[in-house]
PyMOL Python script that loads the backbone (N, CA, C, O; Angstrom):
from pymol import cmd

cmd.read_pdbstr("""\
ATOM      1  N   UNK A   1     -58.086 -29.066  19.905  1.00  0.00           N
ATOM      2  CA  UNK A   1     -56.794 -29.319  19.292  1.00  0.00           C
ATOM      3  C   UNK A   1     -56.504 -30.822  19.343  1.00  0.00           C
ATOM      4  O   UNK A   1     -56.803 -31.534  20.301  1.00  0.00           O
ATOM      5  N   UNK A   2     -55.906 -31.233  18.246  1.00  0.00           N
ATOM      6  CA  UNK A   2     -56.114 -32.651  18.410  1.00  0.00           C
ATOM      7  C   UNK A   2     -54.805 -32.892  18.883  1.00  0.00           C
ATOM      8  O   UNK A   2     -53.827 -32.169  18.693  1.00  0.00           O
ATOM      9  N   UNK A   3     -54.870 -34.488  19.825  1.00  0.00           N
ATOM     10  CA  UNK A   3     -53.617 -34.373  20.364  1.00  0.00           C
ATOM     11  C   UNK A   3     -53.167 -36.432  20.051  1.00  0.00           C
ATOM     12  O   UNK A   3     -52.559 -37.186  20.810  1.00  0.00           O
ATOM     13  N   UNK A   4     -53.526 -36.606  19.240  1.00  0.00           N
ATOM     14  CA  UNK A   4     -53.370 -38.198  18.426  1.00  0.00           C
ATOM     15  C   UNK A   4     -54.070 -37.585  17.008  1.00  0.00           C
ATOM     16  O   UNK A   4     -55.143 -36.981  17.041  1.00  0.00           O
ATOM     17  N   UNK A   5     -53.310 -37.826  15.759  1.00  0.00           N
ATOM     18  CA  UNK A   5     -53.411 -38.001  14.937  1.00  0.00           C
ATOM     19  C   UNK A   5     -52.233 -39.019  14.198  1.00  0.00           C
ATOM     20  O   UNK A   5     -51.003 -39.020  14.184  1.00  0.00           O
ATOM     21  N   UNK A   6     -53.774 -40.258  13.331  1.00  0.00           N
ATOM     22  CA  UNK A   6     -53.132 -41.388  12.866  1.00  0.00           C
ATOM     23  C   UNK A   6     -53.378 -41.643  11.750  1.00  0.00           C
ATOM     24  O   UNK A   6     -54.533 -41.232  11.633  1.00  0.00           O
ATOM     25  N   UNK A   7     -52.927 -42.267  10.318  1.00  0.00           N
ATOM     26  CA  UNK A   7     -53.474 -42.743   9.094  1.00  0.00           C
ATOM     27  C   UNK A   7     -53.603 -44.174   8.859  1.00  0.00           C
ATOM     28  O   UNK A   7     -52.538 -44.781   8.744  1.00  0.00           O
ATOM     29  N   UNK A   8     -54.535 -44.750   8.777  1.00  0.00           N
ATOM     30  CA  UNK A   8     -54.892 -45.660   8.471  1.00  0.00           C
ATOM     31  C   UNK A   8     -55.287 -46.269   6.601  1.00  0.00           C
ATOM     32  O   UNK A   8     -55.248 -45.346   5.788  1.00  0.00           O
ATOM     33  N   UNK A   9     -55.516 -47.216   6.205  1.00  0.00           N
ATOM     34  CA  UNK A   9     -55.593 -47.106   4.851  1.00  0.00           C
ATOM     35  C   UNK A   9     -55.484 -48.884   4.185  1.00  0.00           C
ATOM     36  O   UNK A   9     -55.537 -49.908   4.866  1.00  0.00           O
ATOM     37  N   UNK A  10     -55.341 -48.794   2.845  1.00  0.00           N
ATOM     38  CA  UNK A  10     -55.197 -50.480   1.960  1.00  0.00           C
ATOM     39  C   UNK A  10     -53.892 -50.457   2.279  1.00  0.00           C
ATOM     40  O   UNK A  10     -53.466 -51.572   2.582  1.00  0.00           O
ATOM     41  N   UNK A  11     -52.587 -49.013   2.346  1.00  0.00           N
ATOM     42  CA  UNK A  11     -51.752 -49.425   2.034  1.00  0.00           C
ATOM     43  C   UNK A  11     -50.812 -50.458   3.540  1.00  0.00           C
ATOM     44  O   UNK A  11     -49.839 -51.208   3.462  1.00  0.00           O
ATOM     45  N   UNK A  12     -51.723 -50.000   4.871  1.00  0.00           N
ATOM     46  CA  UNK A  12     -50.505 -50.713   5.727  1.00  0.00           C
ATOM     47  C   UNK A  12     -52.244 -51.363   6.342  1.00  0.00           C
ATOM     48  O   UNK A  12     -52.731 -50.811   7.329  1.00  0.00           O
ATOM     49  N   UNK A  13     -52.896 -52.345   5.755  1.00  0.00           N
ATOM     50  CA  UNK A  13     -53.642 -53.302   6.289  1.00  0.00           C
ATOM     51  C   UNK A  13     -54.179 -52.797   7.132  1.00  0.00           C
ATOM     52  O   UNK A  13     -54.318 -53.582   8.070  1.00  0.00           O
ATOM     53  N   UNK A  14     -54.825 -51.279   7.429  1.00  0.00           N
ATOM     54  CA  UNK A  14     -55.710 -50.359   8.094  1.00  0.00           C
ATOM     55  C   UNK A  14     -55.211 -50.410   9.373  1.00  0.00           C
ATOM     56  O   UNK A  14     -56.040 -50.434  10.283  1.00  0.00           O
ATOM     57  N   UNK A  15     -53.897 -50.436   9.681  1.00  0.00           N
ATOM     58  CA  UNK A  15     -53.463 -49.941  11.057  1.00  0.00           C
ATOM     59  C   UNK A  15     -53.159 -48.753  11.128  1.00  0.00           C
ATOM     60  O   UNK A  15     -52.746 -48.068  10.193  1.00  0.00           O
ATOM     61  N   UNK A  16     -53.380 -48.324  12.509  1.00  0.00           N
ATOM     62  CA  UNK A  16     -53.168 -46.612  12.627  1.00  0.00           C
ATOM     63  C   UNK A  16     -51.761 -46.721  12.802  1.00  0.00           C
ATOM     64  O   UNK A  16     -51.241 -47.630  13.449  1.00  0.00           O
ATOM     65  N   UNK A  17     -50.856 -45.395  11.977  1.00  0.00           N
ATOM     66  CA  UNK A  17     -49.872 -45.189  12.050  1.00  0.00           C
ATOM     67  C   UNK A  17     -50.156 -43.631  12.039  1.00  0.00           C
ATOM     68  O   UNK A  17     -50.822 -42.896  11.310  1.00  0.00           O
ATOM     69  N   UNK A  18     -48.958 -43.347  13.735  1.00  0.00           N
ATOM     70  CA  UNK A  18     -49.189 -41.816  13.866  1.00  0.00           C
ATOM     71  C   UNK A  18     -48.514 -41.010  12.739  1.00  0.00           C
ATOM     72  O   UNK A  18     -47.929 -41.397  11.728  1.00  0.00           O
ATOM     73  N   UNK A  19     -48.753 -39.852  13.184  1.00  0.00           N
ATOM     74  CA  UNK A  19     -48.356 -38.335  12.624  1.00  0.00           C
ATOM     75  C   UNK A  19     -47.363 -37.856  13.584  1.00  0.00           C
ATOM     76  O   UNK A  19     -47.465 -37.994  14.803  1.00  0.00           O
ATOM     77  N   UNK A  20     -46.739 -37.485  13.188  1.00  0.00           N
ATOM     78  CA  UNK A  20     -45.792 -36.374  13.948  1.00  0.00           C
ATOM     79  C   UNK A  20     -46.302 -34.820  14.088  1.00  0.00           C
ATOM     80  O   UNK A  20     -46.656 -34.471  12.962  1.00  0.00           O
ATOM     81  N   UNK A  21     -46.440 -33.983  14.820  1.00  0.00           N
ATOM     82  CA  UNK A  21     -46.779 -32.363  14.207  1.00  0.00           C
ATOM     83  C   UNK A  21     -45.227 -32.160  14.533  1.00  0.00           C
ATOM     84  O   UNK A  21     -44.475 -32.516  15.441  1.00  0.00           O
ATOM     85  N   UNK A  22     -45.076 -31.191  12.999  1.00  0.00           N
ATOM     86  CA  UNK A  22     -43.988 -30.418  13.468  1.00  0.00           C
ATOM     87  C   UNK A  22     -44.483 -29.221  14.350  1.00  0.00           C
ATOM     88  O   UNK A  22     -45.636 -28.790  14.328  1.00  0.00           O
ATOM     89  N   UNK A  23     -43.283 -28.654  15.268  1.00  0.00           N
ATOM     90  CA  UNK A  23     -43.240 -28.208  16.105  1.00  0.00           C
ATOM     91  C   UNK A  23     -43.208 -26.766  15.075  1.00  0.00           C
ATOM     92  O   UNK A  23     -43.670 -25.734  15.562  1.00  0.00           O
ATOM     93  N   UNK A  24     -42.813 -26.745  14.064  1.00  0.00           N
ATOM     94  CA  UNK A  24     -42.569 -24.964  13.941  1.00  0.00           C
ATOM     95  C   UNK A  24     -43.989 -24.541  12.798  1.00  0.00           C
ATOM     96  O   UNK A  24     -44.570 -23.464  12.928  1.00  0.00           O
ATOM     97  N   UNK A  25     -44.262 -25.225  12.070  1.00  0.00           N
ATOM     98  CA  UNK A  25     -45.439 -25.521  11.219  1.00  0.00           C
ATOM     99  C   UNK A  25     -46.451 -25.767  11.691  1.00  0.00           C
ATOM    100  O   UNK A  25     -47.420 -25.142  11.261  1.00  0.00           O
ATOM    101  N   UNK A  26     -46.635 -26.661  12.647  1.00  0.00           N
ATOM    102  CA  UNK A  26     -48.079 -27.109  13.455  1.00  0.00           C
ATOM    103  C   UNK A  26     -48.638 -28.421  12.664  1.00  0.00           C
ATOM    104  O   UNK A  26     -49.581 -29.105  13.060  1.00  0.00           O
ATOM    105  N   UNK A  27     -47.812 -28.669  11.360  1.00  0.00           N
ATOM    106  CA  UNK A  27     -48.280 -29.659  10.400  1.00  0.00           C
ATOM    107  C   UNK A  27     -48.361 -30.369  11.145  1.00  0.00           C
ATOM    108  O   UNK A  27     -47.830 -30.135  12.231  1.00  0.00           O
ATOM    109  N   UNK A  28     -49.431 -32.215  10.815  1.00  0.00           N
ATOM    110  CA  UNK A  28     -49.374 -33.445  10.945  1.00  0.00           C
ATOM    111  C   UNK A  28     -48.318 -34.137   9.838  1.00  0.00           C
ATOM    112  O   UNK A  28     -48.676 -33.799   8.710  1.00  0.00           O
ATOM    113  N   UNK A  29     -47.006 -35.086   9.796  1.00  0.00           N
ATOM    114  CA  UNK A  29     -46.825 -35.465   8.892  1.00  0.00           C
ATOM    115  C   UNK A  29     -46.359 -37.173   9.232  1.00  0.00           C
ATOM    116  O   UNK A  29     -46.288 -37.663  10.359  1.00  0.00           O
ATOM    117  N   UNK A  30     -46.050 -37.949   7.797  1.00  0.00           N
ATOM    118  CA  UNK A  30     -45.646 -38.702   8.163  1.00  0.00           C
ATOM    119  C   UNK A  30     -44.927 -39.597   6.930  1.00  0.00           C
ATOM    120  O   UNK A  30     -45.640 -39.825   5.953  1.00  0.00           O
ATOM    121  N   UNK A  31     -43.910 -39.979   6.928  1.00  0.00           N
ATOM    122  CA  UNK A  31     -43.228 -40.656   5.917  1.00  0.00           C
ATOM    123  C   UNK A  31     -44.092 -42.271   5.757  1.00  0.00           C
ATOM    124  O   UNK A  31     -44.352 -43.021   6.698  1.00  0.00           O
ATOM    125  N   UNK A  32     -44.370 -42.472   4.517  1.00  0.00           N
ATOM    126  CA  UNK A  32     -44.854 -43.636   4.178  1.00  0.00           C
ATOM    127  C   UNK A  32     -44.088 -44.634   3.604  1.00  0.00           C
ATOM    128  O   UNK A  32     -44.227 -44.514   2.387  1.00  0.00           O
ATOM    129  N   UNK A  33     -43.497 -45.375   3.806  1.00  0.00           N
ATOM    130  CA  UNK A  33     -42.586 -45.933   2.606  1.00  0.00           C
ATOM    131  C   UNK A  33     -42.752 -47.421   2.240  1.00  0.00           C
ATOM    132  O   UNK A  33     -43.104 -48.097   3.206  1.00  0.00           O
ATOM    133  N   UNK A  34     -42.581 -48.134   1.036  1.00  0.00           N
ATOM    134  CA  UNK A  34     -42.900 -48.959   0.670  1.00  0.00           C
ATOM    135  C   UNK A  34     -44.648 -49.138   0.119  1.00  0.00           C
ATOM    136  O   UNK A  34     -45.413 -50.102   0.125  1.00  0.00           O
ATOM    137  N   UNK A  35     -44.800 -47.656  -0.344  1.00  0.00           N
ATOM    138  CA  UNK A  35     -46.148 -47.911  -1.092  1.00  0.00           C
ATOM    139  C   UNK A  35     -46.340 -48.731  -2.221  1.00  0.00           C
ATOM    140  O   UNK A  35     -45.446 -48.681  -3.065  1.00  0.00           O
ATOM    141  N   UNK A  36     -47.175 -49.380  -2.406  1.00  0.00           N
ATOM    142  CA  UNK A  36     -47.351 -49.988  -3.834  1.00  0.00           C
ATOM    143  C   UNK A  36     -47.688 -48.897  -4.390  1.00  0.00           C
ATOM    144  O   UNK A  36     -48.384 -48.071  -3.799  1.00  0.00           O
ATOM    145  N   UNK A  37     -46.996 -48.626  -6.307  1.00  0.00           N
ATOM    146  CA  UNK A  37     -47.371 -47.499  -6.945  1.00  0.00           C
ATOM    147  C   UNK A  37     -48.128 -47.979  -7.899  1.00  0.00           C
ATOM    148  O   UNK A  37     -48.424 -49.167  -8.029  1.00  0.00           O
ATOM    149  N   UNK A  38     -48.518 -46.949  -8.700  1.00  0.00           N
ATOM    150  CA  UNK A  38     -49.502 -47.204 -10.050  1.00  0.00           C
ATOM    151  C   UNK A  38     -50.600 -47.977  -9.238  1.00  0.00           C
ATOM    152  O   UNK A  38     -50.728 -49.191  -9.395  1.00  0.00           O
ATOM    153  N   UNK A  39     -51.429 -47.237  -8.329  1.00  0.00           N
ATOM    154  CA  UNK A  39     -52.699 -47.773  -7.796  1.00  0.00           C
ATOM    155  C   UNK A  39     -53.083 -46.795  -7.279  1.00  0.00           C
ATOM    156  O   UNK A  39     -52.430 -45.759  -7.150  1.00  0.00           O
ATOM    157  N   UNK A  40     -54.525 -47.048  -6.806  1.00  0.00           N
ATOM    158  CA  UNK A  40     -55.527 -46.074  -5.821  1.00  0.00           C
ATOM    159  C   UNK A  40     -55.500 -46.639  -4.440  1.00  0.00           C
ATOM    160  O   UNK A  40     -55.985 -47.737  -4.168  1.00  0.00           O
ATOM    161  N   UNK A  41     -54.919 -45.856  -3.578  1.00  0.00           N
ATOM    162  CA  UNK A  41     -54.891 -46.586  -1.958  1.00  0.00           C
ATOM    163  C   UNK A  41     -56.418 -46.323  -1.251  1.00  0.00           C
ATOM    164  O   UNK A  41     -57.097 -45.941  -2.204  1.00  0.00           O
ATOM    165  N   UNK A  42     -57.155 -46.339  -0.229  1.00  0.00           N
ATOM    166  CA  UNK A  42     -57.995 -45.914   0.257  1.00  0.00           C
ATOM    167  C   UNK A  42     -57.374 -45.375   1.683  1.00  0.00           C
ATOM    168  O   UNK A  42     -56.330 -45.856   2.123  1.00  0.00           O
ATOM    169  N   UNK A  43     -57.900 -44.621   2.183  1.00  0.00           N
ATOM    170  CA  UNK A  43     -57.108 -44.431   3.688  1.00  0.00           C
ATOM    171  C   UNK A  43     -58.092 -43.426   4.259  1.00  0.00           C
ATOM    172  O   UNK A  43     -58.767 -42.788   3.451  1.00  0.00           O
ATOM    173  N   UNK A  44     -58.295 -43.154   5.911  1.00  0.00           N
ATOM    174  CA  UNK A  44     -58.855 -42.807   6.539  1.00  0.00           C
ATOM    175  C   UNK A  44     -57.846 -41.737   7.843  1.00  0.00           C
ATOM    176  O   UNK A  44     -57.011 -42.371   8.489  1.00  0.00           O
ATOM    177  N   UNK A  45     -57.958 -40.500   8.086  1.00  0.00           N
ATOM    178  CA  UNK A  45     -57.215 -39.895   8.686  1.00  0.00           C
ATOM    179  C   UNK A  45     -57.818 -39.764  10.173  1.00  0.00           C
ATOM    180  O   UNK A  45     -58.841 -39.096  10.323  1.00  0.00           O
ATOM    181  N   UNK A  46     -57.249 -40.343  11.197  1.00  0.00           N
ATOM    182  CA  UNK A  46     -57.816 -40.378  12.701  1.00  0.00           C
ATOM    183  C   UNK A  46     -57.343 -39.124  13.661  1.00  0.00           C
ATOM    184  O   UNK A  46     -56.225 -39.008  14.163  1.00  0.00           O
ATOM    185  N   UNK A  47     -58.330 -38.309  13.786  1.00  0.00           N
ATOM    186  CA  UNK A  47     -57.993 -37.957  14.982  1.00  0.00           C
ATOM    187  C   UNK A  47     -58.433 -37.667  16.414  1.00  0.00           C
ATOM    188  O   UNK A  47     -59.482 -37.088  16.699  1.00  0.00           O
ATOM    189  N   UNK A  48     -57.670 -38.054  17.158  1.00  0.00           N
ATOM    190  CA  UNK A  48     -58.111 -38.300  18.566  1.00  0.00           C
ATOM    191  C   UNK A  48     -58.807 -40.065  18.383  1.00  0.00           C
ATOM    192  O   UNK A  48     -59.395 -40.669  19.280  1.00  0.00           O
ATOM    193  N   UNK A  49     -58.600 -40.453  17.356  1.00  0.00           N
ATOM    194  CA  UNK A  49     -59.144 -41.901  17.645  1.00  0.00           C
ATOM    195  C   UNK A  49     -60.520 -42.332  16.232  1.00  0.00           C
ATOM    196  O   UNK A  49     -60.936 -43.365  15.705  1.00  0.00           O
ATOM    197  N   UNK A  50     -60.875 -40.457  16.084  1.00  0.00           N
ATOM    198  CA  UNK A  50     -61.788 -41.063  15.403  1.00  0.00           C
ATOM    199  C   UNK A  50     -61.715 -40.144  13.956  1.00  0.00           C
ATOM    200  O   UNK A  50     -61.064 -39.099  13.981  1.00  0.00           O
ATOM    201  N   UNK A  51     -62.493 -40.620  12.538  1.00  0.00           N
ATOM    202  CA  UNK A  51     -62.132 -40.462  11.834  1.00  0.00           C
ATOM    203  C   UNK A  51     -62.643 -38.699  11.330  1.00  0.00           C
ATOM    204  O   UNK A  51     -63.736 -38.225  11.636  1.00  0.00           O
ATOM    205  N   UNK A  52     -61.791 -38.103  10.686  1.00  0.00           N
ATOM    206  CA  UNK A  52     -61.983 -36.729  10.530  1.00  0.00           C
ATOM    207  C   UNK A  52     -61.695 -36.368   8.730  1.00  0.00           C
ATOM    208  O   UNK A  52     -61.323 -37.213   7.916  1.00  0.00           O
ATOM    209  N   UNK A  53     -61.887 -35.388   8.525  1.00  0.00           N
ATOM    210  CA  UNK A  53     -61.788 -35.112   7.146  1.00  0.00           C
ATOM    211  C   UNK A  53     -60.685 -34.718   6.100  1.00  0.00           C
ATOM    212  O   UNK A  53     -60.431 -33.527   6.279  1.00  0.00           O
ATOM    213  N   UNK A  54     -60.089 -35.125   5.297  1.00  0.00           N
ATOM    214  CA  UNK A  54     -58.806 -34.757   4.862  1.00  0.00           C
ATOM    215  C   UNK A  54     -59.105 -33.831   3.407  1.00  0.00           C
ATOM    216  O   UNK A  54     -59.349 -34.341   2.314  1.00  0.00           O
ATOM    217  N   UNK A  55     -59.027 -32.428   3.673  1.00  0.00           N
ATOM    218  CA  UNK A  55     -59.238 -31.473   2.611  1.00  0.00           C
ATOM    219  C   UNK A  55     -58.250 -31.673   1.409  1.00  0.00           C
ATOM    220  O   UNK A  55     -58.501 -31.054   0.375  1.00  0.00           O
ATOM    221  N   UNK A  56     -56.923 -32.652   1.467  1.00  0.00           N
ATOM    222  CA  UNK A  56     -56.167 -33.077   0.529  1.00  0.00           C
ATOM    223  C   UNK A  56     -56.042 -33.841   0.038  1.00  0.00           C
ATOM    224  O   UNK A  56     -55.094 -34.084  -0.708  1.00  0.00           O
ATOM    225  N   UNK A  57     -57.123 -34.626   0.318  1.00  0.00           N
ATOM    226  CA  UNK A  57     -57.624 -36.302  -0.540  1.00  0.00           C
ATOM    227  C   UNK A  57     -57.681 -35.522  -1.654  1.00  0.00           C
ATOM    228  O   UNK A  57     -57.786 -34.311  -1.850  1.00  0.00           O
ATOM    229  N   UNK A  58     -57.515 -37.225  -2.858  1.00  0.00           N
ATOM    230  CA  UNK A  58     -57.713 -37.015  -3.746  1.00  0.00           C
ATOM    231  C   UNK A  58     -59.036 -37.050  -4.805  1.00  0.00           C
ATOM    232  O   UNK A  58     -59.169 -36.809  -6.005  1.00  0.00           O
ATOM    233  N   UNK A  59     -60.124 -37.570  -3.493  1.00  0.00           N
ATOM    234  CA  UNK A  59     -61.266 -38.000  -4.199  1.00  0.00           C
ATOM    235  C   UNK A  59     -61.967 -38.647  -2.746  1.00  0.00           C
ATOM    236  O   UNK A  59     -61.411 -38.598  -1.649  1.00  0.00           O
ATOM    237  N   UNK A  60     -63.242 -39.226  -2.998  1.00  0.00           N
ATOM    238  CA  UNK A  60     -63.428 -40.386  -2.107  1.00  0.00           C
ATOM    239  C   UNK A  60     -64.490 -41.279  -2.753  1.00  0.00           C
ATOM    240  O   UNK A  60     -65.299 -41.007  -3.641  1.00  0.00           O
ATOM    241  N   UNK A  61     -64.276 -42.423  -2.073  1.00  0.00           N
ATOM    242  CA  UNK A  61     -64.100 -43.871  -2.363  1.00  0.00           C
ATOM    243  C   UNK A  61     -65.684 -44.084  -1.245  1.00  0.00           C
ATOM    244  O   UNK A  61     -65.859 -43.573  -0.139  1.00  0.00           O
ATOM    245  N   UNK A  62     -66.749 -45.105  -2.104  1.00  0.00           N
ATOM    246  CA  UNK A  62     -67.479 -45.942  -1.464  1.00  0.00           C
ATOM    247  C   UNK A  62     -66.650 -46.729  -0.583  1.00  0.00           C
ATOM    248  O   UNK A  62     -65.832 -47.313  -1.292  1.00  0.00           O
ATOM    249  N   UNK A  63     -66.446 -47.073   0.877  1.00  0.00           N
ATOM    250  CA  UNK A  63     -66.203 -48.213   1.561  1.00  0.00           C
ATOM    251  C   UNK A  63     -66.655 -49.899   0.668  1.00  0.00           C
ATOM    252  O   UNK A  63     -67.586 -50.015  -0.129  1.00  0.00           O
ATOM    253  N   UNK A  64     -66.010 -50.663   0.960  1.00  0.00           N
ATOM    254  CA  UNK A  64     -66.121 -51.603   0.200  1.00  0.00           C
ATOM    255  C   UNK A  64     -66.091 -52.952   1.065  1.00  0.00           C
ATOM    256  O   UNK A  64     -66.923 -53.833   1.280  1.00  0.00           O
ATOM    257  N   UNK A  65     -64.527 -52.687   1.540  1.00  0.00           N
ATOM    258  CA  UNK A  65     -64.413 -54.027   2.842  1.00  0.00           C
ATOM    259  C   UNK A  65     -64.819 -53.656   3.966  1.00  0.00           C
ATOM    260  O   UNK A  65     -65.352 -52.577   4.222  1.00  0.00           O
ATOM    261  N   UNK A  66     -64.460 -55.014   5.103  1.00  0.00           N
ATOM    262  CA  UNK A  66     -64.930 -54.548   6.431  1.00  0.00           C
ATOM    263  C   UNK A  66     -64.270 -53.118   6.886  1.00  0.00           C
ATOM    264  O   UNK A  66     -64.862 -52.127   7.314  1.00  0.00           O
ATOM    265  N   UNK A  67     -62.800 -53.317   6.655  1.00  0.00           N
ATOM    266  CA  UNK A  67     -61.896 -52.613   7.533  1.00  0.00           C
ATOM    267  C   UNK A  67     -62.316 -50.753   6.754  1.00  0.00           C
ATOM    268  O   UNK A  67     -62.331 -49.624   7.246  1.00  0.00           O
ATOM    269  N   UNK A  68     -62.548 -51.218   5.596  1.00  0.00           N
ATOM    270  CA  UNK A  68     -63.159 -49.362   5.119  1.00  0.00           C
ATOM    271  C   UNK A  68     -64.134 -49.256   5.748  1.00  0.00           C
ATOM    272  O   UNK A  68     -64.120 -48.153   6.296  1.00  0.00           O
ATOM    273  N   UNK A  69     -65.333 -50.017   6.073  1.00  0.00           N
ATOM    274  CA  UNK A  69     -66.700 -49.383   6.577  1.00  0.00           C
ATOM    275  C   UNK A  69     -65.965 -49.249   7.814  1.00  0.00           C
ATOM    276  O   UNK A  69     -65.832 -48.027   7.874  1.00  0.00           O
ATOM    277  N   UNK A  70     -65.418 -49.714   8.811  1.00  0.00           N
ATOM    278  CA  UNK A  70     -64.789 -49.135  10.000  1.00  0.00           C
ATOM    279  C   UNK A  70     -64.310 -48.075  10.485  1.00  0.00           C
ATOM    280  O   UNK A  70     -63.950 -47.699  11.600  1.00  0.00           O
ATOM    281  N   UNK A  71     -64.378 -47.545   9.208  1.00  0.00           N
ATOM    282  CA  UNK A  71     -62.780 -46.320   9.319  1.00  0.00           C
ATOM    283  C   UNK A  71     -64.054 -44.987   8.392  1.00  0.00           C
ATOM    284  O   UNK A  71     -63.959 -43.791   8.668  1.00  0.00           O
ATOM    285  N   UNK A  72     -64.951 -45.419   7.522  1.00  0.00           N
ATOM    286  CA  UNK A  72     -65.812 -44.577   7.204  1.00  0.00           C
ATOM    287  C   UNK A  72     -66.103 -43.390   8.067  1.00  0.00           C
ATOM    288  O   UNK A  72     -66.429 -43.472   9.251  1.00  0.00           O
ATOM    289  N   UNK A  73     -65.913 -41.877   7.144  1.00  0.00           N
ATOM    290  CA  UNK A  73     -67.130 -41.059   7.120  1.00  0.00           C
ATOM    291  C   UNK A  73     -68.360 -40.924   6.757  1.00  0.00           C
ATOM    292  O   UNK A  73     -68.760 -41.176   5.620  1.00  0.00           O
ATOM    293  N   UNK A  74     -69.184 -40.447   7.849  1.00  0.00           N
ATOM    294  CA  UNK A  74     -70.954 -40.227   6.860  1.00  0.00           C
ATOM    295  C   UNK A  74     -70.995 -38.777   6.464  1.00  0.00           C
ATOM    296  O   UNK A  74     -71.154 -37.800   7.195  1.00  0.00           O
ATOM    297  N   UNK A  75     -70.807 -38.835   5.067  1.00  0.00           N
ATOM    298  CA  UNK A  75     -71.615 -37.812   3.942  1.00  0.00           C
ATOM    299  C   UNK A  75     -73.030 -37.922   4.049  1.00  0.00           C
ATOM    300  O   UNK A  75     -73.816 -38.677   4.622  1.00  0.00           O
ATOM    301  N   UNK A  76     -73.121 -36.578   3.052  1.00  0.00           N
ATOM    302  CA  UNK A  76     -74.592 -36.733   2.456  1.00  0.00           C
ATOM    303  C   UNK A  76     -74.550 -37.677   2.134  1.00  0.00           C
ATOM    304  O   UNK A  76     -75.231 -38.559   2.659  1.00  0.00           O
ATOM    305  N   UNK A  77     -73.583 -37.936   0.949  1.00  0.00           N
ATOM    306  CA  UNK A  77     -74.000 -39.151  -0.147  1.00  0.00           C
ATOM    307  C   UNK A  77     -73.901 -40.779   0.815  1.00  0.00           C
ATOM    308  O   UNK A  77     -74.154 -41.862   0.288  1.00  0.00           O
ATOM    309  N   UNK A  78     -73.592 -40.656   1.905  1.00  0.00           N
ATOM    310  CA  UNK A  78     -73.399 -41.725   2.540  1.00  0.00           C
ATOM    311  C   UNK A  78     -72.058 -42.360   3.282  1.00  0.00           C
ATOM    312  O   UNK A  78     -71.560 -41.447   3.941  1.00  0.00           O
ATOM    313  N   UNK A  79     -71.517 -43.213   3.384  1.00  0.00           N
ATOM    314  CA  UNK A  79     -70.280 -43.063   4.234  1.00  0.00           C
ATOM    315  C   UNK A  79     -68.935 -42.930   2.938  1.00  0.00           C
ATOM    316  O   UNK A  79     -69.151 -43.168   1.749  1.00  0.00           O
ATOM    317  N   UNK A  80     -67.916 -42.612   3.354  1.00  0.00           N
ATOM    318  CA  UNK A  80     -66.927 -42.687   2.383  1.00  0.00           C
ATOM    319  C   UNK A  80     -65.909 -42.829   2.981  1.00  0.00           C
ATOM    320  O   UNK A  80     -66.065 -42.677   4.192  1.00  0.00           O
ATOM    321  N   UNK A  81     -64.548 -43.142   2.565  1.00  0.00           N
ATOM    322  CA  UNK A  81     -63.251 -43.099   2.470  1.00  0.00           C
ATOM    323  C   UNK A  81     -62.066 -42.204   1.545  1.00  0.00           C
ATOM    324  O   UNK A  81     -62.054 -42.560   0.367  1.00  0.00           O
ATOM    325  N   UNK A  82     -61.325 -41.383   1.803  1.00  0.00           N
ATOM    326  CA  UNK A  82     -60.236 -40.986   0.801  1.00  0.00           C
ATOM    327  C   UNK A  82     -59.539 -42.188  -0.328  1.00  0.00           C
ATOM    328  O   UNK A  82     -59.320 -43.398  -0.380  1.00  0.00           O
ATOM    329  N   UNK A  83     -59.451 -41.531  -0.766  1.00  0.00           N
ATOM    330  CA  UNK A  83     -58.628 -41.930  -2.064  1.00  0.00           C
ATOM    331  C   UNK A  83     -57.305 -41.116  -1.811  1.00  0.00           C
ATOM    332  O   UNK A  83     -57.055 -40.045  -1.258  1.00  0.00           O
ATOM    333  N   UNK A  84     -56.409 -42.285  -2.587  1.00  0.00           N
ATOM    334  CA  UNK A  84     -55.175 -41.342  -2.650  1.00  0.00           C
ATOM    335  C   UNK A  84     -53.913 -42.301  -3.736  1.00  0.00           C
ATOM    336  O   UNK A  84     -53.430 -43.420  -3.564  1.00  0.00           O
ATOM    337  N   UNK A  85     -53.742 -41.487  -4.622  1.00  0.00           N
ATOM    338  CA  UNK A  85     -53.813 -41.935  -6.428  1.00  0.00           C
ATOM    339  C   UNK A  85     -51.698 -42.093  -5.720  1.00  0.00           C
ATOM    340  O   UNK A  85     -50.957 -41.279  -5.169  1.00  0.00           O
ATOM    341  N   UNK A  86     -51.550 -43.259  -6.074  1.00  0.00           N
ATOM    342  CA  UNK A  86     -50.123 -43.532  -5.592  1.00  0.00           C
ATOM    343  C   UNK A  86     -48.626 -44.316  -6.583  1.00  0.00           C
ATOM    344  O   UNK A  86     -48.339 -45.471  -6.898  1.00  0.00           O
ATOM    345  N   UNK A  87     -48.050 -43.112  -6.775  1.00  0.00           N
ATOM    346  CA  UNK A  87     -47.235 -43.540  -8.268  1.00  0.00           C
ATOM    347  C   UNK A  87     -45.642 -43.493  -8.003  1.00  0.00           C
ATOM    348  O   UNK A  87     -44.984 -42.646  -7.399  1.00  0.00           O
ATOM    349  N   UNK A  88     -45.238 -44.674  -8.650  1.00  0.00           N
ATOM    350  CA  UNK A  88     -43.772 -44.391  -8.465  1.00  0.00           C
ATOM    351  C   UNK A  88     -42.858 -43.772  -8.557  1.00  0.00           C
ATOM    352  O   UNK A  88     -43.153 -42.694  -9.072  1.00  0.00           O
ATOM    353  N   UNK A  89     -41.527 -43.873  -8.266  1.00  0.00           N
ATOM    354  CA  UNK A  89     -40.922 -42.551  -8.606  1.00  0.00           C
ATOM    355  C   UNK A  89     -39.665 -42.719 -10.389  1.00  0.00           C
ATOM    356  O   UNK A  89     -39.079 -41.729 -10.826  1.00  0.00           O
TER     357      UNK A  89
END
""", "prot")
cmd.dss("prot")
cmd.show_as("cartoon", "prot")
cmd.util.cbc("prot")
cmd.orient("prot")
């Protein structure tokens, strides 16, 4: 059971910012605000410290900079990052 879960990503300069679980749901969540919209963010979901898989990405992304190969999963196809398609309101 994980007991630190954090998101990391382009949009806050790949610092981990926790999750909350709600208590009645069991969800991880977390308010983001001040996204840049009309773009593709990259982001990496941590837990316990290290990076794990997000079944609600929108895609994933070759690593590109340092701070993505850091935060990378290894696929088959090789390491990757989430995508996550980010639009205004």
């Amino acid at each position: 059971m994980p007991v630190r879960v954090e998101v990391a990503g382009s949009f806050n300069g790949w610092q981990p910012a926790a999750l909350k679980r709600d208590r009645v749901s069991g969800v991880w969540q977390a308010a983001l605000h001040d996204l840049q919209g009309n773009r593709t963010h990259t982001y990496m979901i941590l837990v316990n410290g290290r990076p794990a898989p997000d079944k609600h990405a929108d895609g994933l992304a070759i690593p590109h900079t340092d701070e993505e190969k850091a935060h990378a999963l290894t696929t088959a196809r090789g390491p990757r990052v989430f995508m996550l398609s980010s639009q205004t309101k």
